[in-house]
C-alpha positions in Angstrom: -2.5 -63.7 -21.1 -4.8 -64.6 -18.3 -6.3 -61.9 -15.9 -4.3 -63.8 -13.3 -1.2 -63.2 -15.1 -1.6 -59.9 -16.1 -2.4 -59.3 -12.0 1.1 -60.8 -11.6 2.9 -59.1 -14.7 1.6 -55.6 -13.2 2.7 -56.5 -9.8 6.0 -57.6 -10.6 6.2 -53.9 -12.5 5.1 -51.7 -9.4 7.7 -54.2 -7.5 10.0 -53.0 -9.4 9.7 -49.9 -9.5 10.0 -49.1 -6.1 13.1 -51.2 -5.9 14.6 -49.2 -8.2 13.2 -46.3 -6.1 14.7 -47.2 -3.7 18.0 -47.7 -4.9 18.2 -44.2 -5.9 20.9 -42.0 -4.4 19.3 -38.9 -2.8 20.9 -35.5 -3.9 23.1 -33.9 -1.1 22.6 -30.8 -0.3 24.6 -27.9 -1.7 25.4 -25.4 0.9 27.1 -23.3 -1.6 23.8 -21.4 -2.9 23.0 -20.7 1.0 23.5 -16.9 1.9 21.6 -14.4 3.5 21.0 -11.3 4.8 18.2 -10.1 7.2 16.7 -7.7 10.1 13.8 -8.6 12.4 12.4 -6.1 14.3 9.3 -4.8 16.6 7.3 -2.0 16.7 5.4 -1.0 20.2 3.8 1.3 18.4 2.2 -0.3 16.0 1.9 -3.5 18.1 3.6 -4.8 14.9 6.8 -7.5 14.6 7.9 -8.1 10.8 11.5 -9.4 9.3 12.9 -8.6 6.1 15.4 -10.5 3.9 17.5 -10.7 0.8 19.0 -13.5 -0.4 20.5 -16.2 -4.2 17.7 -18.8 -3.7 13.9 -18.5 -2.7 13.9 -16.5 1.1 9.5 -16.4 1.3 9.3 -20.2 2.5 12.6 -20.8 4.2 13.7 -17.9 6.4 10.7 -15.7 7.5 8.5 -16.9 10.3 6.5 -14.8 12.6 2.9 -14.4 14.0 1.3 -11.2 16.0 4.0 -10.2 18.2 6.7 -12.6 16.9 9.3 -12.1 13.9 12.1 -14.4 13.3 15.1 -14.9 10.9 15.8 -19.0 10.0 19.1 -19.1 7.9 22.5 -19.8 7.0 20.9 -23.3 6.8 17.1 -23.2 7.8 15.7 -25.6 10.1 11.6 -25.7 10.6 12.1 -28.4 13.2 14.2 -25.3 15.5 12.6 -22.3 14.3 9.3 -23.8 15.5 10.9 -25.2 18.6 11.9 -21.8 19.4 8.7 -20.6 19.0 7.0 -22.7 21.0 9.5 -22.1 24.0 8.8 -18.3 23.8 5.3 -19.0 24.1 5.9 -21.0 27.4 7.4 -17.7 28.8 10.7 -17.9 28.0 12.8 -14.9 26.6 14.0 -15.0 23.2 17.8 -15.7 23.8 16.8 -18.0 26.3 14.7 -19.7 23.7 17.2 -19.9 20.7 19.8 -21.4 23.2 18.2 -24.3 24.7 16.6 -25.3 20.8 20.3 -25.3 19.8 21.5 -27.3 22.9 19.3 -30.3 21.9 20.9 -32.9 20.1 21.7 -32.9 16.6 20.8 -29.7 16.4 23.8 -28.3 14.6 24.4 -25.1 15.9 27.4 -24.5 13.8 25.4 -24.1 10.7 22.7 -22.4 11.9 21.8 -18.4 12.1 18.9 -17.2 13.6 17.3 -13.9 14.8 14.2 -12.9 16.6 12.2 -10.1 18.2 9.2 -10.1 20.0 6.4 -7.8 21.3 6.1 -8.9 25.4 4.1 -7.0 28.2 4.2 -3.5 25.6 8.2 -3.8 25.5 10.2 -5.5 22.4 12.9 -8.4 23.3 15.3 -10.0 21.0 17.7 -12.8 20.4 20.2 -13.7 18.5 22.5 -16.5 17.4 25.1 -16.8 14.6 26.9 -20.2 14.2 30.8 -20.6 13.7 30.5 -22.8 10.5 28.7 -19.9 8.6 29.3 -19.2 5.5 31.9 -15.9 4.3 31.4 -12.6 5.9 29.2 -13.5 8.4 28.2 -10.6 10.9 25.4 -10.2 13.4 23.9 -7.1 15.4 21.7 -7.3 18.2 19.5 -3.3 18.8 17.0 -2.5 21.4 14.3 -3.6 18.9 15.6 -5.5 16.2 18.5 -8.2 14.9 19.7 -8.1 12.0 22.7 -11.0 10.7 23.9 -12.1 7.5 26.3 -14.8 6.3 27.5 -15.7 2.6 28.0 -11.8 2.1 30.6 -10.0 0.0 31.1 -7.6 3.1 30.7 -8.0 6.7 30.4 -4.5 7.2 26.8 -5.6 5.8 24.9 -5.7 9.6 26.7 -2.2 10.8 25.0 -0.4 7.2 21.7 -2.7 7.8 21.3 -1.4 11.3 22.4 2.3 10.5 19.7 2.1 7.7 16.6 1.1 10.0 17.4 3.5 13.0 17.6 6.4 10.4 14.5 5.5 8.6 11.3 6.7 8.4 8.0 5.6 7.9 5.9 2.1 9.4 8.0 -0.8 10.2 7.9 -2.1 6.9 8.9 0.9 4.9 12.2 1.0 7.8 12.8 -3.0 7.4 12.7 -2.4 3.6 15.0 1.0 4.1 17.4 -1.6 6.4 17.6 -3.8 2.7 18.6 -0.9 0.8 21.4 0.2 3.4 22.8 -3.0 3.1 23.1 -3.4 -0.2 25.0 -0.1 -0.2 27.9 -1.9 1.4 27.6 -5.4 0.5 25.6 -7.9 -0.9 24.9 -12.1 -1.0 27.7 -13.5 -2.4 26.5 -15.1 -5.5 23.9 -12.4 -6.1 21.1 -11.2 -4.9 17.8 -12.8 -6.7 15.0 -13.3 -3.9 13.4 -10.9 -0.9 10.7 -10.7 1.3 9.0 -8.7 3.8 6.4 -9.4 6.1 4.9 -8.0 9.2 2.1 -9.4 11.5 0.1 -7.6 13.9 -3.3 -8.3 15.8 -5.8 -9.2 12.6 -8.2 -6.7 14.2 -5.9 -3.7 11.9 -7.0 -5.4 8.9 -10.6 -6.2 9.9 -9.9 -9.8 10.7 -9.2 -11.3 7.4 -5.1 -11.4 8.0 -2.6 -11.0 10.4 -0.2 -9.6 7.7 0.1 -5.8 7.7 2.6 -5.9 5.1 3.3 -9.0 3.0 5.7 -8.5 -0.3 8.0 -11.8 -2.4 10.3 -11.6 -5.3 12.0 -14.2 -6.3 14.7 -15.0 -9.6 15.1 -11.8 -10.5 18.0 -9.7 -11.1 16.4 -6.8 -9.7 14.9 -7.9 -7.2 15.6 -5.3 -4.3 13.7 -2.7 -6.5 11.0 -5.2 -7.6 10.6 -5.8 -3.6 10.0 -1.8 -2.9 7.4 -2.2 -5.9 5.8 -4.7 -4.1 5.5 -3.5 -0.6 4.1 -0.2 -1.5 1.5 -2.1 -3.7 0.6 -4.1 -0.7 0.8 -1.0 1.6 -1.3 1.0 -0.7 -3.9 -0.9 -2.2 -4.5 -4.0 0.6 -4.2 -2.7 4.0 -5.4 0.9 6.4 -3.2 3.6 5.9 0.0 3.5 8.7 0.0 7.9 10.3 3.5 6.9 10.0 3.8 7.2 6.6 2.1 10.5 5.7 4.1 13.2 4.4 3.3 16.8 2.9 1.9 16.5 -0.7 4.6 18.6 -2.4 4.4 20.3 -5.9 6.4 17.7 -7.5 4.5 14.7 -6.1 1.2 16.4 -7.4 2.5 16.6 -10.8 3.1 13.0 -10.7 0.2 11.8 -9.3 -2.2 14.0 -11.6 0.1 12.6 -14.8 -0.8 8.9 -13.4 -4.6 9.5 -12.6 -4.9 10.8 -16.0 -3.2 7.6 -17.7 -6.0 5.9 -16.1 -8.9 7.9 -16.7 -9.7 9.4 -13.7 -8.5 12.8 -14.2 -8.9 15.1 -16.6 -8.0 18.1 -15.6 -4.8 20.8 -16.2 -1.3 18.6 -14.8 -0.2 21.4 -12.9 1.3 21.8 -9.0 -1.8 22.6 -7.5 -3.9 20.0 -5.4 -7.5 20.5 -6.7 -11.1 18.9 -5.4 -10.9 17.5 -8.9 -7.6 15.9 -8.1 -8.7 15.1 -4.9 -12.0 13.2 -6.8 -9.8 11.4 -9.0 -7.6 9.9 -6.2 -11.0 8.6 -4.4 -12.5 7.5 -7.8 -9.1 5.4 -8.5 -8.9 3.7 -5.3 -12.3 2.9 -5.1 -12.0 0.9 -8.2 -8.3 -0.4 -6.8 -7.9 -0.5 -3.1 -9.8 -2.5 -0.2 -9.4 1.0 2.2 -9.5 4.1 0.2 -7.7 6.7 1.8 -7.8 10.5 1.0 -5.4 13.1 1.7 -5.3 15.1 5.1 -5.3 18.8 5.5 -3.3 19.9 8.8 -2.1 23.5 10.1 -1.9 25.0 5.9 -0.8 22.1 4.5 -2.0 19.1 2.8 -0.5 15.5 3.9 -1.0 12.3 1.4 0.0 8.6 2.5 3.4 7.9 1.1 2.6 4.4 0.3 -0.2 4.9 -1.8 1.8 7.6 -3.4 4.3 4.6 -4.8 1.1 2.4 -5.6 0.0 4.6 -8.0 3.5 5.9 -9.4 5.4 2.3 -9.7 2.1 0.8 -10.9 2.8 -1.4 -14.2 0.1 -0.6 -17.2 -2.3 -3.1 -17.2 -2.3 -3.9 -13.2 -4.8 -1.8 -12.2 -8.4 -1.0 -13.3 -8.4 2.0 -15.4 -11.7 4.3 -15.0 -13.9 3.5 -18.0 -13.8 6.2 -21.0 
């Protein structure tokens, strides 16, 4: 075979190939694995906005989207093309309803198949919006607060919102430990209808709170796992604990009970060696510092106030929940 030939055999190959490309039929999309569940929400606060969700398929690069004072919920079937449009229009000026509207009035836009909820920080005050299509999915709901929105479609209960919203006005903690505590209260009542396999929670705030390198104060994923709203709690309290400042709004009262824990964990690693008892120690105290300063990017100590001795709740879960082998043990 001549070069020239071979030139023309591989052509005619490549040719063909992206006829037969071509000619391919394109997979249509399956709506039935499309279910969700979510809350966004604001805290003035914290001059924090974050959303959490549970969902079948993968929620972390479909459904949350969000910046420094903006959170928002892109479901039931996700749209980048909208959720950016709406976006942009809040940034103009315009208030969040007002923004989800006139993206939805545009053409093609399908509004029947969309759900969408978002809450932003504006002028020191939180605003939210809303919008829940007619062609959802089963047991849709929706529930617009003062500071947050939470909506769900595909669900095996639409009683789902009510419990969601209940479960973030009664919580405690930063905004991330009450968006995760909004999860939880939801699943009480009901859940995604084909299961629940995938979660995330993020929250953004100015990057100066984590010294610049990120606007994520809290940042957690799971995803195919049959667990996975416990596996999500593991992983926010990691990323609370070991990657960003300590939130006042988590501190509690270091309790007999959690010192016993705490002391059994430093000692699995190394870094105490002391009597397991209930009584917080400076040799306990050592051995939290010591551990975290092998583990965490702001070490955080515990705080004595009026008698009593107060200990960030997060890092408490860090250390407990901590698999063996994910953290550096102190050396022997």
């Amino acid at each position: 075979m001549t070069p020239d030939s071979r030139c023309f055999f591989v052509l005619a190959l490549l040719l063909s190939a992206a006829a037969s490309a071509q000619s391919e039929p394109q997979a249509a999309l399956n709506p039935d694995v499309l279910g969700t569940r979510s809350i966004v929400a604001c805290d003035v606060t914290a001059q924090a906005c974050g959303v959490a969700v549970m969902s079948f398929p993968v929620t972390s690069s479909m459904v949350p989207y969000g910046k420094p004072g903006l959170a928002l919920a892109n479901q039931m079937l996700p749209s980048v093309e909208i959720a950016n449009t709406i976006i942009a229009r809040i940034d103009s000026g315009q208030h969040p309803q007002q923004a989800i509207n006139a993206a939805l009035s545009q053409p093609d836009a399908a509004p029947g198949s969309r759900q969408i909820g978002v809450a932003i920080l504006r002028n020191n005050t939180v605003q939210v919006g809303q919008y829940t299509g007619q062609d959802s999915w089963t047991e849709r709901c929706s529930l617009l607060g003062a500071t947050y929105a939470v909506q769900a479609a595909g669900q095996t209960s639409a009683a789902v919102c009510q419990a969601m919203a209940q479960g973030f006005e009664r919580a405690r903690g930063s905004l991330a430990v009450r968006l995760m505590e909004s999860l939880k209260a939801g699943a009480a009542v009901g859940q995604d209808a084909r299961g629940e396999r995938s979660g995330t929670v993020r929250v953004w705030a100015p990057a100066s709170q984590t010294d610049g390198f990120t606007h994520y104060i809290a940042d957690a994923s799971v995803a195919g796992k049959r667990d996975a709203l416990q596996l999500l709690e593991s992983e926010l309290f990691r990323y609370l604990g070991q990657m960003v400042r300590e939130s006042p709004a988590n501190r509690v009262e270091l309790d007999p009970w959690t010192i016993m824990s705490l002391k059994w964990a430093l000692k699995e690693t190394r870094y105490y060696r002391g009597m397991v008892d209930f009584l917080w120690t400076p040799e306990a105290e050592t051995a939290l510092m010591a551990y975290q300063a092998s583990n965490a990017l702001f070490p955080r100590g515990t705080l004595r106030s009026s008698g009593k001795t107060y200990i960030d709740w997060a890092l408490v879960q860090f250390i407990l929940r901590a698999p063996e082998g994910s953290v550096q043990s102190a050396s022997r």
